[in-house]
C-alpha positions in Angstrom: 73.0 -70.8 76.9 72.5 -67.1 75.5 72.6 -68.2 72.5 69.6 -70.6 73.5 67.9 -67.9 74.8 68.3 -65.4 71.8 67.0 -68.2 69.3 63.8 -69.1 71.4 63.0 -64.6 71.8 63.6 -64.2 67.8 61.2 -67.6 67.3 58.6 -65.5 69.5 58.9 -62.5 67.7 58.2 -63.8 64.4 55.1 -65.8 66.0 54.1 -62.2 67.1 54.6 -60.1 64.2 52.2 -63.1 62.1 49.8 -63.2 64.4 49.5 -59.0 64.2 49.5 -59.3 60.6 46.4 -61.9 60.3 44.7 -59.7 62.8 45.0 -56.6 60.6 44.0 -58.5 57.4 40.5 -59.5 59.1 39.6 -56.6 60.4 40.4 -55.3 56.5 38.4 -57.7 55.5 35.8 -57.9 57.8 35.2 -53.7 57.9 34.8 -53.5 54.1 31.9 -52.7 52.6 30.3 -55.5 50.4 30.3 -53.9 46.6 26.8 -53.1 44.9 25.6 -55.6 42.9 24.1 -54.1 39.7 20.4 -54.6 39.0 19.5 -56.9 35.9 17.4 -54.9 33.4 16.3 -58.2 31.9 14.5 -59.3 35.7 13.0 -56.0 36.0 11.1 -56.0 33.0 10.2 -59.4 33.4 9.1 -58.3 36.6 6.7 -55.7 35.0 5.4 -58.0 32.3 4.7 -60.4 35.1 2.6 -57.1 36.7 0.8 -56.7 33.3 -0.2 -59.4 32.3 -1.9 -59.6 36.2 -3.7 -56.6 35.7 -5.2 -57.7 32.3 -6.3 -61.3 34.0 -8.8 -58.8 35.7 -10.2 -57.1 33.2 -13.8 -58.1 31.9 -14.3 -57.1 28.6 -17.3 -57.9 26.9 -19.0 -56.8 23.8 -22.3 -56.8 22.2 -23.9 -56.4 18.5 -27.3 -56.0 18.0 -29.5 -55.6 14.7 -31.9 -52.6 14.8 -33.5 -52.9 11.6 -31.2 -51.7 8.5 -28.5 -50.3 11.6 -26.4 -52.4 13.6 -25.6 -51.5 17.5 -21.9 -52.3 18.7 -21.4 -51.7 22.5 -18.1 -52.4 24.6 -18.0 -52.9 28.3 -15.0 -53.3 30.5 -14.9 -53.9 34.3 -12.2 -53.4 36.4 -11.7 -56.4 38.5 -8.3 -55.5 40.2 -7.7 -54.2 43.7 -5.9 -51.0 42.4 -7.1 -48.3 39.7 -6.2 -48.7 36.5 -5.1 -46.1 34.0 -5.6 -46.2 29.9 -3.7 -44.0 27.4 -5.0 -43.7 24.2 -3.2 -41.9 21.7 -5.6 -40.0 19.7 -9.7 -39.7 20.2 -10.2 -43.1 18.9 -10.4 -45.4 21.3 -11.6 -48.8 19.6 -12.2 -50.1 16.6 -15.2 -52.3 15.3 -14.8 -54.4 11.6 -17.5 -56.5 10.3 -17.0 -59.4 8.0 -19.1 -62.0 6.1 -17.0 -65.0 6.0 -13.1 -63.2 4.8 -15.0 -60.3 3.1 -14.8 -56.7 5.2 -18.1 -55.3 5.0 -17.6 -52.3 7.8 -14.5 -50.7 9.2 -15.1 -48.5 12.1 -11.8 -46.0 11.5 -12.2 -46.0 7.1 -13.3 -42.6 6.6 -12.9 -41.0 9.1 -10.5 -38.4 11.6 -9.6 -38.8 14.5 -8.0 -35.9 16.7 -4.6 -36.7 17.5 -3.8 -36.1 21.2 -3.5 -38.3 24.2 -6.4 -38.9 26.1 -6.6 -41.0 29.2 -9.4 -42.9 31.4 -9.1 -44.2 34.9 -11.0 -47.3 36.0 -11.5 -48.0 39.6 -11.9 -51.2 41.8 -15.0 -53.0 39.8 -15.7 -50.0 37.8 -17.2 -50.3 34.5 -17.3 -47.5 31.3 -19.2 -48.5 28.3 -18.6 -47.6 24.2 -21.5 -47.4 21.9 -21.0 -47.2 18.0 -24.3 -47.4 15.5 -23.8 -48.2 12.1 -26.3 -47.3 9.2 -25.7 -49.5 6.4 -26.1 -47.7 2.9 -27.4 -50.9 1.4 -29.4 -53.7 3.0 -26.6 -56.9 4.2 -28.0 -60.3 2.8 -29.4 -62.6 6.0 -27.1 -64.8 7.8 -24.1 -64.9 10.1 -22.0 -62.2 10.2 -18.3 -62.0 12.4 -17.7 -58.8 14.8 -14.2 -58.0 15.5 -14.2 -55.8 18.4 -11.1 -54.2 19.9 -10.4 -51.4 22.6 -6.7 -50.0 21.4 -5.2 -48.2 24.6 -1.2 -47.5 23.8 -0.7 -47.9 27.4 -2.2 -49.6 30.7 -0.3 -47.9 34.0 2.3 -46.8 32.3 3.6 -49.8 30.4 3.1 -50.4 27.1 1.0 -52.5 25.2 2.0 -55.3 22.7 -0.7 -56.5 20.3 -4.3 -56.1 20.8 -5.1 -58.4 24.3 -8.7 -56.3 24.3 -10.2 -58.0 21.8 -13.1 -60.2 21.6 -14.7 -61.8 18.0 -18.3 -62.6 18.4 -21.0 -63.3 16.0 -24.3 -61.7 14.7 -26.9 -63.3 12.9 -28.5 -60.7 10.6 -32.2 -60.6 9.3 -33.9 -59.4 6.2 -33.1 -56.0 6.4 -36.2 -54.1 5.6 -35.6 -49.7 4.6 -38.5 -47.9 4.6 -38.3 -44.1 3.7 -41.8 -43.1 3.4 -41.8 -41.8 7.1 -38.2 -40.4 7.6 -36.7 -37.9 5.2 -32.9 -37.7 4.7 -32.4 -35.5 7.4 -32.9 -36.2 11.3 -31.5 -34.9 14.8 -31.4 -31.3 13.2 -30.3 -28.7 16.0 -29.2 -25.4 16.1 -27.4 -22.9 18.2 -26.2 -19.0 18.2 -27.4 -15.6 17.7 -26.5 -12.7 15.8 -24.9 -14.1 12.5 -23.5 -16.6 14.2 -24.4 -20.0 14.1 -23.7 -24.1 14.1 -26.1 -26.4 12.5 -25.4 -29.5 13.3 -27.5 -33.1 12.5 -27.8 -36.3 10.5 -28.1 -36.6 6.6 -28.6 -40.1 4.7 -25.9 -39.7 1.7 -27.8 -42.3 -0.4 -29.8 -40.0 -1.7 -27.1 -38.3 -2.6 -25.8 -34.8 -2.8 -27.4 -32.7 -0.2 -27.3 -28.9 0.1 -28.7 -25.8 2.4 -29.2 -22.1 1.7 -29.9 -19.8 4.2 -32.8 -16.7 3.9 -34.4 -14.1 5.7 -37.7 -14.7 4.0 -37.1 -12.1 1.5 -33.2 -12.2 0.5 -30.6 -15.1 -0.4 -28.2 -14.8 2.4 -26.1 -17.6 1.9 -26.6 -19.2 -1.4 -26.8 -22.6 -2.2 -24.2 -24.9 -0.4 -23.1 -28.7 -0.5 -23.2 -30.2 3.0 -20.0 -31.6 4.4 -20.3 -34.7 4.8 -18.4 -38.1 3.8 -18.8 -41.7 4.1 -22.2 -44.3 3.2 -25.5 -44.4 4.6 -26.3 -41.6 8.0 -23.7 -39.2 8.8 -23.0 -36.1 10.9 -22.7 -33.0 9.8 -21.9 -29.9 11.4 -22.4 -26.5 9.2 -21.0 -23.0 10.7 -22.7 -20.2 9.3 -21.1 -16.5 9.7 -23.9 -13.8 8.2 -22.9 -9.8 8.3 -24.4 -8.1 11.1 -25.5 -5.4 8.2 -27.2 -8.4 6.2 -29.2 -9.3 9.2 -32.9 -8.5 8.8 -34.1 -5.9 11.6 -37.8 -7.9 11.7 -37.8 -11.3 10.8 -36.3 -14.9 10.6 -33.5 -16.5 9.6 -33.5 -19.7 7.9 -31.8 -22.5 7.3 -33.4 -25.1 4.2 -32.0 -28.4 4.3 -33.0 -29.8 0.9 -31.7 -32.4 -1.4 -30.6 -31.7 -5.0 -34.0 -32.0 -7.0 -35.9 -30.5 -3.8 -38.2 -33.2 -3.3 -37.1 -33.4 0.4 -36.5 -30.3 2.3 -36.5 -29.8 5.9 -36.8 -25.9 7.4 -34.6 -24.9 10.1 -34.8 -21.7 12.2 -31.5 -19.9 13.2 -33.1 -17.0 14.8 -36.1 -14.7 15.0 -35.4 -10.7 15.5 -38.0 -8.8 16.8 
């Protein structure tokens, strides 16, 4: 009979010692802490090209060329149609690019020619604002009539933050040109002269047509040479600004008189007069 017994309290203890062992397994189990599950790279970004492409859904771009007799007028407009500001980086001070082409031929390039200052530069758009571009091209010769393509592109590196792959603001439109007519009779090679400074120093800056070619200025007090005869700086076809910075000796200066500036071109049959200063 104790022998009975004995067996049946051993059975019991065992039953007890599992049962305390299950307990402390699931309250392991249950009290630890469920392990961070890493974030996929690939989602996020797909996530952000997802937001992207969103934001350039709602942005109206349009563009315009229009013929002003031997000059062509390009103008870009883009309204912000999102809920949210947007921000543009550009990566230097141009900020589109124009290219004109009769059938495959390029006829005008925007960028050829010129420099463009190399620092970032950024615009903000807000909720159904709109900011305008205007480019007007002078062409050297006169285009033959007919249709003519307009490649038109506004090149921001970046739109929020996130980068930007190919050219999405970009429209190709086309321009039927007239007979382009030039007439020079009433309009010299120079135009939108102005001037600024005071005592020897001063910045000339305007407009000169380079097909009549090489164009110079001197400067003079009415009496005395005091800057002798001087190419313009100045590159490209057709109109193009110029900006001349004239330094004069304070010693050279005349006491009663004028300083002048003569615009002129190299067999002086057009010349254009332009006062720098007048001394008492």
């Amino acid at each position: 009979m104790k022998k009975y017994f004995s067996l049946i309290s051993i059975i019991l203890m065992f039953l007890l010692m599992a049962c305390g062992t299950a307990d402390v397994n699931q309250e392991e189990t249950t009290g630890s802490e469920p392990e961070d599950t890493p974030v996929d790279s690939t989602e996020e970004e797909s996530s952000e090209t997802e937001d992207l492409s969103a934001i350039m859904e709602n942005l109206d771009l349009q563009v315009a060329a229009e013929q002003q007799g031997t000059s062509i007028d390009f103008t870009f407009q883009l309204i912000n149609q999102n809920e949210d500001t947007v921000d543009f980086m550009f990566t230097s001070s141009q900020q589109f690019e124009i290219k004109l082409f009769q059938e495959d031929e390029l006829i005008y390039q925007y960028s050829d020619g010129k420099m463009f200052t190399q620092a970032l530069a950024e615009e903000s758009l807000a909720p159904g604002e709109a900011k305008n571009w205007t480019e007007s091209w002078e062409s050297s010769e006169p285009l033959e009539p007919g249709e003519y393509e307009v490649e038109m592109t506004l090149i921001p590196a970046e739109i929020n933050g996130q980068e930007i792959d190919g050219e999405p603001l970009q429209q190709t439109i086309t321009i039927t040109l007239e007979e382009m007519e030039s007439d020079n009779s009433t309009e010299g090679p120079f135009r939108s002269v102005e001037s600024e400074g005071k005592n020897g120093e001063y910045i000339v800056t305007g407009e000169v047509d380079t097909s009549v070619g090489v164009t110079y200025y001197e400067v003079e007090d009415g009496h005395n040479y005091l800057i002798e005869q001087t190419e313009i700086p100045v590159e490209g076809d057709g109109w193009q600004e110029f900006e001349i910075n004239v330094s004069i000796a304070e010693d050279l200066l005349p006491q009663n008189g004028a300083v002048v500036m003569l615009l002129y071109t190299e067999e002086r049959s057009e010349q254009m007069p332009v006062q720098l200063e007048v001394t008492p």
